[in-house]
MIVO-917544 format. One line per field, with one value per residue (C-alpha): residue number from 0; x, y, z. Coordinates in pm, 1 decimal. Layout:
BEGIN
resi <- c(NUM, ...);
X <- c(X, ...);
Y <- c(Y, ...);
Z <- c(Z, ...);
% end
This chain:
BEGIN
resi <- c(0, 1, 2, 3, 4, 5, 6, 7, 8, 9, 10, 11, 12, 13, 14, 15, 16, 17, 18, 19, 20, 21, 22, 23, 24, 25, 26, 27, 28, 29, 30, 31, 32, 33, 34, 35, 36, 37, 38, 39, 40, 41, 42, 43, 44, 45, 46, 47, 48, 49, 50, 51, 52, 53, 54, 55, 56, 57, 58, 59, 60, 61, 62, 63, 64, 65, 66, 67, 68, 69, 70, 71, 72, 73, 74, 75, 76, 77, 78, 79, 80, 81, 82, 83, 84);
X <- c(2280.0, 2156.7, 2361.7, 2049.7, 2057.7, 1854.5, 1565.3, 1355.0, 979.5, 820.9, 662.9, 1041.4, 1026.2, 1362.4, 1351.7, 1713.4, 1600.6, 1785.0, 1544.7, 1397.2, 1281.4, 1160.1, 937.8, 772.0, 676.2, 544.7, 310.0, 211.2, 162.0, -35.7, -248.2, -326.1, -411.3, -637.0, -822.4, -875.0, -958.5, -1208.2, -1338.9, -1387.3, -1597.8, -1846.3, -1910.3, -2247.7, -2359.3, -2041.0, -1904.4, -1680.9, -1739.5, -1406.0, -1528.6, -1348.3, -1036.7, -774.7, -946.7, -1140.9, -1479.7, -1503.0, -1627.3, -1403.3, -1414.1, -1383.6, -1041.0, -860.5, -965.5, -837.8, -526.1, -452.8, -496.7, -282.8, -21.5, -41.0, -49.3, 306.1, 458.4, 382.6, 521.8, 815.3, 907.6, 876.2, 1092.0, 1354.4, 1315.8, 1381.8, 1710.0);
Y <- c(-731.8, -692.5, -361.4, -118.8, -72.1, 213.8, 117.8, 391.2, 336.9, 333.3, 658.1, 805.9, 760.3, 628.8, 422.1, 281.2, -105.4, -415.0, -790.1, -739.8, -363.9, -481.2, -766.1, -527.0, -251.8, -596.7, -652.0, -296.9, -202.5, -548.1, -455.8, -122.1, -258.2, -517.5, -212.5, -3.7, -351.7, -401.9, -88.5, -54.5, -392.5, -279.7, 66.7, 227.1, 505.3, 625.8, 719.6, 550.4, 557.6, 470.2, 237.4, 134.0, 11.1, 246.5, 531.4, 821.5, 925.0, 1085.0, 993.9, 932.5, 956.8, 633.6, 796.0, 820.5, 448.9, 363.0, 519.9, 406.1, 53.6, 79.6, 249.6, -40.6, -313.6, -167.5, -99.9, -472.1, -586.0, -397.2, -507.6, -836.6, -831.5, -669.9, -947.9, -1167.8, -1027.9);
Z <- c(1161.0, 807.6, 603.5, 492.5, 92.8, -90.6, -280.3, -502.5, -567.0, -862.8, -769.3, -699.3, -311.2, -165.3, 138.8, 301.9, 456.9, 522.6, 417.6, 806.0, 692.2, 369.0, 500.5, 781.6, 475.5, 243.5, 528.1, 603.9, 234.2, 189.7, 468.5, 321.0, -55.4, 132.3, 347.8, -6.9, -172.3, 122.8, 38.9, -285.4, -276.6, -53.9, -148.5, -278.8, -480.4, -633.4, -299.3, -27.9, 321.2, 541.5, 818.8, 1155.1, 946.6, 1027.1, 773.3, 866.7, 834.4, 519.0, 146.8, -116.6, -475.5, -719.8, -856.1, -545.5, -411.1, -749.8, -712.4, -418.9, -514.3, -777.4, -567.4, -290.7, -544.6, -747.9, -365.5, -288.3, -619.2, -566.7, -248.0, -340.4, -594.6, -374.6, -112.9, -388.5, -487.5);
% end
């Protein structure tokens, strides 16, 4: 059994994970960045409309799709790096 360290997010969120812990976020967060990614590339008029891909019904603005990919994309970095160590 792996020891759990403590890791701290760019955005100042601590998580405690052993490698096992940190591959199963890698794939959840890269399977969220893909969904906004997915999103943002097929979206009309200025506003977003969450399909059947784990999002609700509701429109969002360009900003928060944005933000969101950016958010994904430095989580995935990060927990890269820290399966790298």
């Amino acid at each position: 059994m792996s020891q759990k360290k403590q890791y701290r997010y760019s955005t100042g969120e601590t998580i405690e994970a052993d490698a096992e812990d940190l591959k199963r976020l890698l794939r959840e967060n890269q399977e969220y960045l893909d969904n906004y990614l997915e999103l943002y590339s097929s979206l009309e008029d200025d506003k977003y409309v969450a399909r059947g891909n784990g999002f609700c019904d509701r429109k969002f603005s360009d900003d928060f799709i944005e933000g969101q990919i950016a958010k994904y994309r430095a989580r995935v970095k990060e927990l890269e790096e820290w399966l790298e160590e």
